[in-house]
Steps between C-alpha positions, in 0.01 A plus 500: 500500500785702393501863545621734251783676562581849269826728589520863396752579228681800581297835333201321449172633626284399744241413220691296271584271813144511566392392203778233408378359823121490414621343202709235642273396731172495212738305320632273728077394579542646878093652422314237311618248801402687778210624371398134390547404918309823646179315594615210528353231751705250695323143497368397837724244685361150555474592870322806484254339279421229756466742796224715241312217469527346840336899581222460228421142646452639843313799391248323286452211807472829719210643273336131456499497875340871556235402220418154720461705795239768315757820615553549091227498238549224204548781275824590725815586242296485177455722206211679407391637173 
């Protein structure tokens, strides 16, 4: 991304500059792109996917095992209306 660059002509004001530069850079698309990148998400890498799942695999046996043993009710992690 290149930056805008505006130089001060000799005897102009502060606000002319200000606003050749606001329109220079609305112009030039500087706002629409980084507004159109605020929120945006970065995908998940392959590995962190497989260590997520590798948790959730463990953590569901973990549960299956606690239910087995009677130390969590069947109802354990459930919604209720």
């Amino acid at each position: 991304m290149i930056g805008v660059e505006i130089k001060r002509a000799s005897g102009e004001s502060t606000t002319s500059v200000m606003r050749r530069f606001s329109k220079r850079v609305l112009s030039g698309g500087y706002v629409r792109r980084v507004k159109s990148i605020r929120y945006r998400v970065r995908p998940q890498s392959i590995l962190n996917k497989q260590r997520r799942a590798i948790k959730r695999i463990a953590r569901l046996a973990d549960i299956e095992r606690l239910k087995k043993l009677g130390k969590l009710s069947d109802s354990f992690g459930k919604k209720t209306r």
